[in-house]
py3Dmol code that shows the C-alpha trace and the ligand (Angstrom):
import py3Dmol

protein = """\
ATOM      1  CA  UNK A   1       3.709  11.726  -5.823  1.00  0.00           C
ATOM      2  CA  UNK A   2       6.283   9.557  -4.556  1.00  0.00           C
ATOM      3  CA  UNK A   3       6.150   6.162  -3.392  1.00  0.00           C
ATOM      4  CA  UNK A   4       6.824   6.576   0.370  1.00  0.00           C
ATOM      5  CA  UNK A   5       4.766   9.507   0.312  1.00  0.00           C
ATOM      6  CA  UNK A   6       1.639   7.950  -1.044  1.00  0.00           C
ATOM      7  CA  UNK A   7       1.894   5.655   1.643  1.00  0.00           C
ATOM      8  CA  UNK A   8       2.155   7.786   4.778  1.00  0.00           C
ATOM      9  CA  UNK A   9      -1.026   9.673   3.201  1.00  0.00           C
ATOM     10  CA  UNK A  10      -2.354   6.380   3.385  1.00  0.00           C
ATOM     11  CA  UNK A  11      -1.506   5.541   6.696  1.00  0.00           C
ATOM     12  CA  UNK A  12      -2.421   9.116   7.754  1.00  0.00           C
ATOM     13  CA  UNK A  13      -5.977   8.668   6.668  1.00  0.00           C
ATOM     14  CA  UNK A  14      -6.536   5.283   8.064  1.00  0.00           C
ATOM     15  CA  UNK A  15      -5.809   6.840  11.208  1.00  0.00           C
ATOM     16  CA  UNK A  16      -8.423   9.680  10.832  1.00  0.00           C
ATOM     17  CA  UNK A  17     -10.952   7.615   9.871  1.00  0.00           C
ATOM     18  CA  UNK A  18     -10.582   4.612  11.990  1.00  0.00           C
ATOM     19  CA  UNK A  19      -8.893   5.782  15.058  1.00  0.00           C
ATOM     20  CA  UNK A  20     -10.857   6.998  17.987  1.00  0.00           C
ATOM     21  CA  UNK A  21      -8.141   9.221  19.461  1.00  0.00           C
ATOM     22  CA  UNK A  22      -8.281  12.442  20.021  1.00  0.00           C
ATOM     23  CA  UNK A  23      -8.051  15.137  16.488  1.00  0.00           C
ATOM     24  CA  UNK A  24      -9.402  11.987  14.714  1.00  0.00           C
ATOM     25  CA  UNK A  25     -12.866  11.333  12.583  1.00  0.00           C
ATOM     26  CA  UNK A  26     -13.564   8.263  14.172  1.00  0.00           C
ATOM     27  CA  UNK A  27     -15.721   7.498  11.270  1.00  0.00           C
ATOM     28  CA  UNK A  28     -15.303   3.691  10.729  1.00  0.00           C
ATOM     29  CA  UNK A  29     -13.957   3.057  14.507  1.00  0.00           C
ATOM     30  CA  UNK A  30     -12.235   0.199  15.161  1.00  0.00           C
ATOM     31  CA  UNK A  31     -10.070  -1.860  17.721  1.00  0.00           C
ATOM     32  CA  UNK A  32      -5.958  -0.447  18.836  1.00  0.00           C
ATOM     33  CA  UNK A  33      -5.172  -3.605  16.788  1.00  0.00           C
ATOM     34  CA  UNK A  34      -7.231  -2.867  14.006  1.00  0.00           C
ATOM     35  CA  UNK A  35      -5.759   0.921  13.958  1.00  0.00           C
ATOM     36  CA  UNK A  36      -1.932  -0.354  13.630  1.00  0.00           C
ATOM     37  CA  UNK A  37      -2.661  -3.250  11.304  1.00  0.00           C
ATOM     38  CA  UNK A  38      -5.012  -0.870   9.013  1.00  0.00           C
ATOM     39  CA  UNK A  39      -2.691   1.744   8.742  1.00  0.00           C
ATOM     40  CA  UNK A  40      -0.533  -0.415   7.459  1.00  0.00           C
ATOM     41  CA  UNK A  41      -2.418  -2.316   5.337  1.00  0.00           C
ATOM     42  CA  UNK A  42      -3.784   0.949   4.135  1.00  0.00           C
ATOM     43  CA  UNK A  43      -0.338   2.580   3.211  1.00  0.00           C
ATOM     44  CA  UNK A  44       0.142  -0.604   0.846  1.00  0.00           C
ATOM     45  CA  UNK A  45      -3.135  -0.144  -0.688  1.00  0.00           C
ATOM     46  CA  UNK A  46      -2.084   3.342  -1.001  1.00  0.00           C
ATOM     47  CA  UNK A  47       0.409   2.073  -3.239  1.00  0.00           C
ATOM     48  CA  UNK A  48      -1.224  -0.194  -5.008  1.00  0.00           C
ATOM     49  CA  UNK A  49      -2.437   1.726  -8.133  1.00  0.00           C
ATOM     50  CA  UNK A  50       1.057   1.337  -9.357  1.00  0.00           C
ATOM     51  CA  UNK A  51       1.340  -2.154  -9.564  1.00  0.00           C
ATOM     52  CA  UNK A  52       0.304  -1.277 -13.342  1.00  0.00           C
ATOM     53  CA  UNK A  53       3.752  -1.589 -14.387  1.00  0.00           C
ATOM     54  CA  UNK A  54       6.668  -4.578 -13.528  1.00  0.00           C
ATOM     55  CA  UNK A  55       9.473  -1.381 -12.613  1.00  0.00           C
ATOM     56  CA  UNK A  56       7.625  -0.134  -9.595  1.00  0.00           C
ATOM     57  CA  UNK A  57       9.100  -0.392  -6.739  1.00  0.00           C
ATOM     58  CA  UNK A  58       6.294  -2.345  -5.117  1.00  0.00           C
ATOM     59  CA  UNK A  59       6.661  -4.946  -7.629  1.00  0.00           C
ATOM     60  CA  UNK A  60      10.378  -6.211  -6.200  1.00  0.00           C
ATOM     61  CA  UNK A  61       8.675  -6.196  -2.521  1.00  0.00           C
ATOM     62  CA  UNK A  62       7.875 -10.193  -2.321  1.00  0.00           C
ATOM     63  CA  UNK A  63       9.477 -11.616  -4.906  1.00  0.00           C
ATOM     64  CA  UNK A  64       8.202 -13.144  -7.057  1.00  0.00           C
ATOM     65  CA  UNK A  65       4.847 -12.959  -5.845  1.00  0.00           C
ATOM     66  CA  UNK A  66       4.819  -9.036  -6.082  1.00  0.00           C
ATOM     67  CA  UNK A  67       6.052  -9.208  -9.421  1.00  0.00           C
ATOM     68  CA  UNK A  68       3.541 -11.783 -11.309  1.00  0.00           C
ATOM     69  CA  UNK A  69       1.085  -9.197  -9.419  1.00  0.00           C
ATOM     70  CA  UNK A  70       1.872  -6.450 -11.082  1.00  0.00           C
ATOM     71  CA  UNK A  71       2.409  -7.542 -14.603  1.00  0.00           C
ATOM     72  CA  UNK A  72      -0.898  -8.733 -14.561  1.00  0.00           C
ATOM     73  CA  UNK A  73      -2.543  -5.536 -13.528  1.00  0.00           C
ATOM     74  CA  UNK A  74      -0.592  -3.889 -16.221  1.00  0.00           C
ATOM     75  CA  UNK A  75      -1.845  -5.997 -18.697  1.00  0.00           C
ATOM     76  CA  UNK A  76      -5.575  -5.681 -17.370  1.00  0.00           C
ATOM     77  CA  UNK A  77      -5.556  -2.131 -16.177  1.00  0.00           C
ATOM     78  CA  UNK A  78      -3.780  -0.893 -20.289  1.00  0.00           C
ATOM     79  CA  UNK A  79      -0.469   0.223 -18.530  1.00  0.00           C
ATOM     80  CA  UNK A  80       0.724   3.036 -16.258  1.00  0.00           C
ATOM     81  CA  UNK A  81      -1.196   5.089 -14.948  1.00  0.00           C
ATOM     82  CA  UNK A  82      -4.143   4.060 -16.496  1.00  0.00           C
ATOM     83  CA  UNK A  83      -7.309   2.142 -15.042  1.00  0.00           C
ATOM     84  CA  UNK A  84      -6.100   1.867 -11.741  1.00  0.00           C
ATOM     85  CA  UNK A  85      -5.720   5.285 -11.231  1.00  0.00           C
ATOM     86  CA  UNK A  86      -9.261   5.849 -11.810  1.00  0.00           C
ATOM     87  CA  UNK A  87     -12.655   5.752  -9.888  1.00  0.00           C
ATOM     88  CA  UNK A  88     -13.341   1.911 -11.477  1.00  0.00           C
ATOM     89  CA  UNK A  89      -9.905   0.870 -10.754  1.00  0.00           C
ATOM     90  CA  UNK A  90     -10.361   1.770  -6.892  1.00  0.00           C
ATOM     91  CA  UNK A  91     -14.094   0.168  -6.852  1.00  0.00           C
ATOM     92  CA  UNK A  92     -12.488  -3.028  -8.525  1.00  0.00           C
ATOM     93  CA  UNK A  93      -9.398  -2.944  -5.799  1.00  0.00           C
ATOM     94  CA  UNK A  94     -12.317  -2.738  -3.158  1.00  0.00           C
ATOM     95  CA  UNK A  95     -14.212  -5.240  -4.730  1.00  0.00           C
ATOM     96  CA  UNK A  96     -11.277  -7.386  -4.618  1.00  0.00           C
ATOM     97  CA  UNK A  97     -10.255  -6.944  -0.700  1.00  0.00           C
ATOM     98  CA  UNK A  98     -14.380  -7.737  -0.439  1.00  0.00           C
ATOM     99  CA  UNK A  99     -13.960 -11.108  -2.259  1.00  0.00           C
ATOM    100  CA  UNK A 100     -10.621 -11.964  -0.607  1.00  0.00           C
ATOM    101  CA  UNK A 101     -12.554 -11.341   2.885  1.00  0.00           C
ATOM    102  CA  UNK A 102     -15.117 -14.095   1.898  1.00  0.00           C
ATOM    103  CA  UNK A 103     -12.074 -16.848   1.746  1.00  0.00           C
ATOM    104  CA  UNK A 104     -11.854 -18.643   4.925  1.00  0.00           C
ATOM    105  CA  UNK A 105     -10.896 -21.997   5.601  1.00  0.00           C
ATOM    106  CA  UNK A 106     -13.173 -24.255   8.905  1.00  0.00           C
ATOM    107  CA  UNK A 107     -10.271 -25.931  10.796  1.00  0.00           C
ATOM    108  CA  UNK A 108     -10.996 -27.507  13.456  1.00  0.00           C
ATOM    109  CA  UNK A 109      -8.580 -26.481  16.507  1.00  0.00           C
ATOM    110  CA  UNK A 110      -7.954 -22.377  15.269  1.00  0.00           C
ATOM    111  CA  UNK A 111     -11.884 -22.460  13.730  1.00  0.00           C
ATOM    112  CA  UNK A 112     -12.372 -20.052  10.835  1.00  0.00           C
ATOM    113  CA  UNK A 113      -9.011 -18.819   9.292  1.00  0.00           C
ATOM    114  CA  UNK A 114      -9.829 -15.902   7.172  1.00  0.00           C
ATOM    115  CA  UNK A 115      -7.083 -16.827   4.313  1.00  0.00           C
ATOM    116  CA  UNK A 116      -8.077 -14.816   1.477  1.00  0.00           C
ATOM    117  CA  UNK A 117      -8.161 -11.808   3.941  1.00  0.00           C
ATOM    118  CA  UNK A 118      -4.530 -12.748   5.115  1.00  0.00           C
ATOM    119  CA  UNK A 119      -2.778 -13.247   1.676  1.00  0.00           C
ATOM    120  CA  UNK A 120      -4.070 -10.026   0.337  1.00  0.00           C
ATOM    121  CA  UNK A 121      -2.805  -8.334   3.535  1.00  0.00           C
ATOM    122  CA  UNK A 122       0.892 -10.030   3.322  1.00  0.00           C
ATOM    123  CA  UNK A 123       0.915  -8.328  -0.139  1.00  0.00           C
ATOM    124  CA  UNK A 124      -0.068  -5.374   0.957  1.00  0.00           C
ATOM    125  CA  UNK A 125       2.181  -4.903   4.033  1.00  0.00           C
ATOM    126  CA  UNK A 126       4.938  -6.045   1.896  1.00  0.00           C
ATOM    127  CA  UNK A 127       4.412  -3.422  -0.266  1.00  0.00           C
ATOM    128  CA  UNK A 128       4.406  -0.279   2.347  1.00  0.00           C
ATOM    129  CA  UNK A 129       7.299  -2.180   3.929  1.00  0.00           C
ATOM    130  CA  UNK A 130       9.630  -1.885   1.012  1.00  0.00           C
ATOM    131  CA  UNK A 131       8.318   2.136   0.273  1.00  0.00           C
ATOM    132  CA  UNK A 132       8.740   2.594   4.125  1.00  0.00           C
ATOM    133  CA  UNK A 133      12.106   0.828   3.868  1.00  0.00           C
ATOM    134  CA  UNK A 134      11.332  -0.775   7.008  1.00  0.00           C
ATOM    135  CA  UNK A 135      12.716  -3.861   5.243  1.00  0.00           C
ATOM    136  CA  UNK A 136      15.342  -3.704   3.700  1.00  0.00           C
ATOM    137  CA  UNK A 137      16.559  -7.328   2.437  1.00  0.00           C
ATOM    138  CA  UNK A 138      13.927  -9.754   0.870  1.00  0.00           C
ATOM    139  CA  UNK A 139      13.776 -11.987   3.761  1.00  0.00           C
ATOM    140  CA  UNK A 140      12.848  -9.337   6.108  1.00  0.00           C
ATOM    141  CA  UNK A 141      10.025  -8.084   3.672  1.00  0.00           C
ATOM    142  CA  UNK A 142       8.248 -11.612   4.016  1.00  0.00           C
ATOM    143  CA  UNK A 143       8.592 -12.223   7.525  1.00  0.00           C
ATOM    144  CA  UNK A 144       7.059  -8.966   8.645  1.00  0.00           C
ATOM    145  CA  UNK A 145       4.219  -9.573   6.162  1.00  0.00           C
ATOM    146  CA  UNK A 146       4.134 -12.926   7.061  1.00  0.00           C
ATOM    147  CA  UNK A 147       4.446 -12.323  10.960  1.00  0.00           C
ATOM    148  CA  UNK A 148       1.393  -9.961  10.747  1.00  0.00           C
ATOM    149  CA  UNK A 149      -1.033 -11.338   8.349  1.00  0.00           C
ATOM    150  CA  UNK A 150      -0.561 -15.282   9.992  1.00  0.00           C
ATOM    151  CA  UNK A 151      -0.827 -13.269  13.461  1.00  0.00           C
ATOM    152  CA  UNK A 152      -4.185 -11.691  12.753  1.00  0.00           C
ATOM    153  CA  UNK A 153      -5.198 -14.742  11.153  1.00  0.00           C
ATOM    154  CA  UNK A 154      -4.857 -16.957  13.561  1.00  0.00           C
ATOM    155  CA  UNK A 155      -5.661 -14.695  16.320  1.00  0.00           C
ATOM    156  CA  UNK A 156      -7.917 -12.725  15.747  1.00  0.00           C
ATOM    157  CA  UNK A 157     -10.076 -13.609  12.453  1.00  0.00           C
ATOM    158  CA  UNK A 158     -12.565 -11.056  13.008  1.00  0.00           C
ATOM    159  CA  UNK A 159     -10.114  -7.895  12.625  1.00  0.00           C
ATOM    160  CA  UNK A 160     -10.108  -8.317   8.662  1.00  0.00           C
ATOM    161  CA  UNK A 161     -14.054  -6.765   8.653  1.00  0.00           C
ATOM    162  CA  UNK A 162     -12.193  -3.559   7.770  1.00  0.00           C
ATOM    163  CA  UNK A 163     -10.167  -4.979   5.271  1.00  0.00           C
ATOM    164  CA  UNK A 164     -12.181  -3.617   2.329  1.00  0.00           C
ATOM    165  CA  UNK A 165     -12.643  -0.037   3.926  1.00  0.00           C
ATOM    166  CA  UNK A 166      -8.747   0.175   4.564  1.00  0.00           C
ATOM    167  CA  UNK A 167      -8.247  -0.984   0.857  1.00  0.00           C
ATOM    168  CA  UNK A 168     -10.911   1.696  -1.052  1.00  0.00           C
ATOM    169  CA  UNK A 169      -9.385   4.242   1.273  1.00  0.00           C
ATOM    170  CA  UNK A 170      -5.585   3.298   0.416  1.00  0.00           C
ATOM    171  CA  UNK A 171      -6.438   3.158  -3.125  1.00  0.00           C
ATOM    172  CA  UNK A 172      -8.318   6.999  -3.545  1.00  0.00           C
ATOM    173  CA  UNK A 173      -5.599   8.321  -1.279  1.00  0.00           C
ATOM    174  CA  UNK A 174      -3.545   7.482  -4.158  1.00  0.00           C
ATOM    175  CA  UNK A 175      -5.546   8.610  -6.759  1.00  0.00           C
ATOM    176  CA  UNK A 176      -6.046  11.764  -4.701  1.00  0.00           C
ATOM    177  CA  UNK A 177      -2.114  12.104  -4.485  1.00  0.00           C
ATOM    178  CA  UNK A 178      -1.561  11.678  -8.162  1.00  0.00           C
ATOM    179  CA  UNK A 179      -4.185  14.172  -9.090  1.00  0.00           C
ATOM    180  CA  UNK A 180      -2.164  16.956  -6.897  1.00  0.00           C
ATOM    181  CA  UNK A 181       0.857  16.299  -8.883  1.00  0.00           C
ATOM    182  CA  UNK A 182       2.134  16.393 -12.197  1.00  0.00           C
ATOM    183  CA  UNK A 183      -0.213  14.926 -14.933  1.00  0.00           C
ATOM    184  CA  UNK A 184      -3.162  13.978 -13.501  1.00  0.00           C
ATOM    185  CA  UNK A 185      -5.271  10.711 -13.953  1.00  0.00           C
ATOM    186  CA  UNK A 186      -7.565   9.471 -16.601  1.00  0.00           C
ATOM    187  CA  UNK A 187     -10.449   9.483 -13.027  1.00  0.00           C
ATOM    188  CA  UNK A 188     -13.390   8.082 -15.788  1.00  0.00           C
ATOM    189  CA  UNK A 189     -11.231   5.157 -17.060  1.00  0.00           C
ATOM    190  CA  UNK A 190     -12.033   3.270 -19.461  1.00  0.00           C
ATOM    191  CA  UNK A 191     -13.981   6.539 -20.523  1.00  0.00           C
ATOM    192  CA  UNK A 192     -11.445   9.527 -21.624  1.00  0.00           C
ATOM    193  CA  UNK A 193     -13.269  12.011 -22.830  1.00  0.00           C
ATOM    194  CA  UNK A 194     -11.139  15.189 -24.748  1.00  0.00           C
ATOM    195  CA  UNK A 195     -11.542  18.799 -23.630  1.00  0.00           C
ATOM    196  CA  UNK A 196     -12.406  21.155 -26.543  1.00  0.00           C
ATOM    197  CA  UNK A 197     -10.450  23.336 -28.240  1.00  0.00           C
ATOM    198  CA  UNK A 198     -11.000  26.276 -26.146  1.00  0.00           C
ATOM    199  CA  UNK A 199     -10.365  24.605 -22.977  1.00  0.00           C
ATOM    200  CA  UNK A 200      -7.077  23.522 -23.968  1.00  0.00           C
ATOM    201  CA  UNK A 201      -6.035  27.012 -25.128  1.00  0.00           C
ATOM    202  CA  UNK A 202      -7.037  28.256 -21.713  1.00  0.00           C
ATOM    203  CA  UNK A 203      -4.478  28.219 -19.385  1.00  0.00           C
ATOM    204  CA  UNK A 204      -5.094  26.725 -15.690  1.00  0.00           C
ATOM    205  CA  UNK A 205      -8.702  25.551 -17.346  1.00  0.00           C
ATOM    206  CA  UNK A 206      -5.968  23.096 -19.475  1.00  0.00           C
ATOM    207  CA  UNK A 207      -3.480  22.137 -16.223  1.00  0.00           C
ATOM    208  CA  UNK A 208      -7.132  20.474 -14.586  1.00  0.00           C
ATOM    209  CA  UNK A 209      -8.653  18.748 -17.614  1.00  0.00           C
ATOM    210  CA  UNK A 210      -5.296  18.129 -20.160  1.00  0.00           C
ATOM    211  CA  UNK A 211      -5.040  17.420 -24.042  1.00  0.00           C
ATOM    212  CA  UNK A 212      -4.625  13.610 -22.940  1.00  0.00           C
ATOM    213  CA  UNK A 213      -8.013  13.601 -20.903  1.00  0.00           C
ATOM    214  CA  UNK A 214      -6.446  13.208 -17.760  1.00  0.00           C
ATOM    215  CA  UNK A 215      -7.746  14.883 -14.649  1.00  0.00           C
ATOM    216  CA  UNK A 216      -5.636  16.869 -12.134  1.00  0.00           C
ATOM    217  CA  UNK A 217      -5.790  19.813  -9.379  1.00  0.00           C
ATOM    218  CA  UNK A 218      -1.989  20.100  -9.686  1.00  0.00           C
ATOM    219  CA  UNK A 219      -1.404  21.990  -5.986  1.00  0.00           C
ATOM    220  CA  UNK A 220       1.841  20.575  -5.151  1.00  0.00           C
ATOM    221  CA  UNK A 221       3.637  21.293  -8.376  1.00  0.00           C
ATOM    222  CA  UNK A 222       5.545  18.609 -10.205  1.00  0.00           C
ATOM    223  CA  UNK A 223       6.277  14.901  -7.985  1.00  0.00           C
ATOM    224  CA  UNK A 224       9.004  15.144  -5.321  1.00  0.00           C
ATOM    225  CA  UNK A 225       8.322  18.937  -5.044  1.00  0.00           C
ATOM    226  CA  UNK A 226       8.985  21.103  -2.062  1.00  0.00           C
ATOM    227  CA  UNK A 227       5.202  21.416  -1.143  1.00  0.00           C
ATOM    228  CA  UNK A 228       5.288  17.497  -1.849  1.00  0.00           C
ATOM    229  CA  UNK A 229       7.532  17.278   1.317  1.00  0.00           C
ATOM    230  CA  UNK A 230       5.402  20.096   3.071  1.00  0.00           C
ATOM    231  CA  UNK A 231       1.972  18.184   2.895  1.00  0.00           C
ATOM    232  CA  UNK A 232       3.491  14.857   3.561  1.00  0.00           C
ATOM    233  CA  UNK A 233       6.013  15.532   6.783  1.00  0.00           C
ATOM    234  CA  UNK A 234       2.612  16.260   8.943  1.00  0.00           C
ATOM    235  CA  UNK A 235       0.678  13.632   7.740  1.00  0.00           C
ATOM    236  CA  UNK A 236       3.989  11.366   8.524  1.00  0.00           C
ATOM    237  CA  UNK A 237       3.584  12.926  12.446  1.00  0.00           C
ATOM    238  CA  UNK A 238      -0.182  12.630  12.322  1.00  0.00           C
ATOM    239  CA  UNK A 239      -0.007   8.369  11.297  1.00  0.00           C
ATOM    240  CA  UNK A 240       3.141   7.969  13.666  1.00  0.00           C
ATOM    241  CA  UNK A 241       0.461   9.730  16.949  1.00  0.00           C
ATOM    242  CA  UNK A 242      -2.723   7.687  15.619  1.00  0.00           C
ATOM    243  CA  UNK A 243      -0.471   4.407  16.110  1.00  0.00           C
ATOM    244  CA  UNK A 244       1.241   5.069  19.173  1.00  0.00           C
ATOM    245  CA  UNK A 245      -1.857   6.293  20.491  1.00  0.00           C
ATOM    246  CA  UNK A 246      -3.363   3.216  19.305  1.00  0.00           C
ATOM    247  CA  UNK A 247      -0.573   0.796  20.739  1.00  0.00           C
ATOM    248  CA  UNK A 248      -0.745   2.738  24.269  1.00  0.00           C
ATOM    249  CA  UNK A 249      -4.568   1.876  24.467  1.00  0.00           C
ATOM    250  CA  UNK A 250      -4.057  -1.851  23.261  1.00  0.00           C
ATOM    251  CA  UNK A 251      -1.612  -2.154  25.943  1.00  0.00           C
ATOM    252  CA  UNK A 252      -3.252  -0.497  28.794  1.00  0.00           C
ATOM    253  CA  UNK A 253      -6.494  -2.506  28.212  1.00  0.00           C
ATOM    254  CA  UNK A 254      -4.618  -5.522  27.855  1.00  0.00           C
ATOM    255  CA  UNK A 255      -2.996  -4.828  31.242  1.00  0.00           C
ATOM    256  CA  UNK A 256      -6.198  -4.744  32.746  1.00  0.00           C
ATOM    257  CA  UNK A 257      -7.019  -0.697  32.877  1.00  0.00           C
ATOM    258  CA  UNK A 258      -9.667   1.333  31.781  1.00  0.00           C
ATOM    259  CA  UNK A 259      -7.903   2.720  29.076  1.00  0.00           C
ATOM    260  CA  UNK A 260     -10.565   5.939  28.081  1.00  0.00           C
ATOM    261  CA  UNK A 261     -10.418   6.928  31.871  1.00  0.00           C
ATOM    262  CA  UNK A 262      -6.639   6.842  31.628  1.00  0.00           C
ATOM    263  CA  UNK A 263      -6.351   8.763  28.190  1.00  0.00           C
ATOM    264  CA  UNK A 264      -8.802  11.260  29.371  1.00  0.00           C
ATOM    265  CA  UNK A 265      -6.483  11.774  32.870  1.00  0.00           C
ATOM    266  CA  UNK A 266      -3.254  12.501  29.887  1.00  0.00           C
ATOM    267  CA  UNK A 267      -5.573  14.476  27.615  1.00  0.00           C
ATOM    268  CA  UNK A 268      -6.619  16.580  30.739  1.00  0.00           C
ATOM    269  CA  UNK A 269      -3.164  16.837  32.137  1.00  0.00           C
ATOM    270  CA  UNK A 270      -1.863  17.758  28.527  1.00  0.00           C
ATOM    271  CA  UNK A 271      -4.617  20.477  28.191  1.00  0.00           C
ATOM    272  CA  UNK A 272      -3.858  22.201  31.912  1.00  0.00           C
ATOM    273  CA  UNK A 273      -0.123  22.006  31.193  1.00  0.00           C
ATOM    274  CA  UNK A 274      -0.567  23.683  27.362  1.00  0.00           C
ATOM    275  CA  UNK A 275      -3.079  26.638  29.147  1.00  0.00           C
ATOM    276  CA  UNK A 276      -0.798  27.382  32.194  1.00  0.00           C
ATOM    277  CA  UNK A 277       2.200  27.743  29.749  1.00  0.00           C
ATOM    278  CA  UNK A 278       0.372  29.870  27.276  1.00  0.00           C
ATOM    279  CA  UNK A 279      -0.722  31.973  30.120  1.00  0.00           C
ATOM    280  CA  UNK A 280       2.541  32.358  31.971  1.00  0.00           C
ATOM    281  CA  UNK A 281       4.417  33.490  28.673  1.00  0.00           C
ATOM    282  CA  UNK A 282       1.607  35.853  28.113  1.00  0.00           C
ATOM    283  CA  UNK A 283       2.000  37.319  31.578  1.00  0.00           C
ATOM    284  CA  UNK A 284       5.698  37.052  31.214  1.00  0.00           C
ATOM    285  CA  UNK A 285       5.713  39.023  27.695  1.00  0.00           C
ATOM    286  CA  UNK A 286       2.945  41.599  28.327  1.00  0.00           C
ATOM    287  CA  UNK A 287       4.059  42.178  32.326  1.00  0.00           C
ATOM    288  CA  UNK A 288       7.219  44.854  32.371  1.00  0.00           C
ATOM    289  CA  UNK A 289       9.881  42.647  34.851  1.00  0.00           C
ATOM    290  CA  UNK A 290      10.143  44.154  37.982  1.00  0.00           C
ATOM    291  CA  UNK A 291      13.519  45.715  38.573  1.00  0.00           C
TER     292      UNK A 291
END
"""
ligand_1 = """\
1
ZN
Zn 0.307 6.474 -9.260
"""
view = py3Dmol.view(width=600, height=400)
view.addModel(protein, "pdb")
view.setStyle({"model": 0}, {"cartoon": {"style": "trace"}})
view.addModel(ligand_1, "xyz")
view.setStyle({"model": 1}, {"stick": {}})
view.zoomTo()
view.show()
């Protein structure tokens, strides 16, 4: 799967999961802030399984942070694709944003900055910001980063609770992503066990468990395919509703409203408007017109 796409599924899912909204989970609810932030942060975890090799397109995002970053994890993780696009590589990625979470820093006038939390973050946002290309020059890669990980903080410490949640999620996504194109992934890492000789001289039995021992349900055909595009253009519509619905219920409560009354008056007022269309055209269709 393709950069950018890996990390609008990523942003996609935070949204289902964590968002509230209506046609969400709600699973792991949190604040309008932590719905916008997340999905970002989540989109650059959903990338970060391939920081296993220096080429990546991640690993010119915050130079030359980004790119000490991902020659180390291809070092540790025994190259592309490899064991970070497997079940232990997205346990040690949460394990990580867990332990990163746990760095704070007591100052005395802004009390507990959660430091760890925000440095993982900056490296993460830069990293859906360069697949997103919503920046395009260096510079404008660390300042957003920057701008949002120092904002949350600073303001709002608490937010990073989610950070490991966002992070697993980002990271499976990923896995997920790769597993519905092309080759597959080696899921038991650093276990790659062989199918027998049968299996391999079966065909679709050999396309889900290949020669190489890599693991794959390979739905959307080969990386960049049409039914890449297909799966991905909804889920782009799906993260882009989750965060303006999440921005327009930040905003309203921070003006003071009751922001579930209001959302329930436009979710009402949607609904009557959808039914007395539907049941117009179907009057207008099955009705013969007078005259
Ligand atoms: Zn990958």
């Amino acid at each position: 799967m393709k950069g950018a796409h890996h990390a609008l599924c990523g942003a996609a899912a935070w949204v289902a999961v964590a968002s509230t909204a209506p046609y969400t989970l709600g699973w792991y609810p949190v604040s309008p802030l932590g719905v916008v932030t997340g999905a970002l942060v989540c989109a650059g975890a959903a990338l970060a399984p391939d920081a296993d090799h220096h080429d990546a397109t991640i690993a010119h995002s915050l130079p030359p942070v980004s790119e000490w970053v991902c020659d180390a994890v291809g070092r540790l993780a025994g190259g592309h694709r490899n064991g970070t696009h497997s079940v232990l590589g997205v346990a040690v990625l949460t394990g990580i944003a867990w332990a990163a979470g746990q760095v704070t820093v007591a100052t005395g006038a802004l009390g507990d900055l959660a430091l760890g939390a925000g440095a993982l973050s900056l490296l993460l946002v830069a990293f859906a910001a360069r697949a997103l290309r919503l920046a395009r020059r260096r510079l404008d890669a660390w300042a957003l980063a920057l701008a949002l990980a120092g904002f949350i903080t600073v303001a709002a410490p608490t937010e990073w609770d989610w950070l490991p949640v966002a992070v697993g999620l980002g990271a499976a996504v990923h896995v997920a992503g790769d597993m519905l194109t092309g080759g597959g992934v080696p899921l038991l890492w650093p276990w790659e066990p062989r199918p027998p000789r049968w299996w391999r001289a079966t065909p679709l039995l050999n396309d889900l468990w290949s020669r190489g021992g890599n693991f794959a349900v390979p739905l959307l055909g080969t990386t960049g395919s049409r039914r890449e595009q297909l799966l991905v253009t909804p889920l782009t519509a799906y993260a882009a509703y989750g965060v303006v619905a999440a921005v327009v219920v930040g905003s309203l409560t921070a003006l003071g409203y009751d922001a579930d009354r209001v959302m329930e008056r436009v979710w009402d007022a949607a609904g009557a408007l959808v039914g007395t269309a539907t049941v117009v055209g179907t009057v207008a269709l099955v009705a013969p017109l007078p005259g």
